[in-house]
N, C-alpha and C positions, 0 to 999 in steps of 0.2 A: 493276033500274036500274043503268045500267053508270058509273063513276066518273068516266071518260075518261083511264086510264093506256094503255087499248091504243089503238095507231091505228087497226086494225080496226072498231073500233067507233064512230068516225067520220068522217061525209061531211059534201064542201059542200051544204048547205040543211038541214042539222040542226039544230032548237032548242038549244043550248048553255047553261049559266052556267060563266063564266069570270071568276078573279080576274087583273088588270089588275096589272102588274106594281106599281105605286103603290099597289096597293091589298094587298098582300101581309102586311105588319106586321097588319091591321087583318081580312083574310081578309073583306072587304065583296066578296058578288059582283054579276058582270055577266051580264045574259037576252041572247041575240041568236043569230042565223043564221050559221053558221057560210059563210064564204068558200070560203077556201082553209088549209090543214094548212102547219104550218111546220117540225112537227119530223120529220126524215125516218127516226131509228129505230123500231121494232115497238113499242117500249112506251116510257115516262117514269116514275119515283118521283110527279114531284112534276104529272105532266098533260101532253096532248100539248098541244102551242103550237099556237095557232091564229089566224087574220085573220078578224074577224065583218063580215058586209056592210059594217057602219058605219066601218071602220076600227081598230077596237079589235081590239087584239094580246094575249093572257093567254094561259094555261092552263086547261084544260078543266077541274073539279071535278065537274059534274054533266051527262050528258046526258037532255033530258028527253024 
């Protein structure tokens, strides 16, 4: 199971959990379909950024 630091490894309509910038201190994550990819280098430390269908903006932690 991939972590979601490469972009490679993911696309729009992928199952994601994503922590939500608010939610960072507390590391509570978010389930949701990924949109569209926001950060535009090859890899991130801390998660590629992403926009989930519903609107919510985080970094990727888990893709399932």
């Amino acid at each position: 199971m991939a972590d979601g630091r490469k972009r490679a490894d993911i696309r729009a309509g992928v199952r994601v959990k994503i922590v939500l910038k608010q939610d960072q201190r507390t590391g509570k994550l978010t389930e949701g379909v990924v949109q569209n990819i926001l950060t535009n280098s090859p890899a991130h430390p801390h998660g590629i950024k992403v926009r989930l269908t519903d609107g919510a903006v985080g970094r990727v932690k888990e893709i399932l």
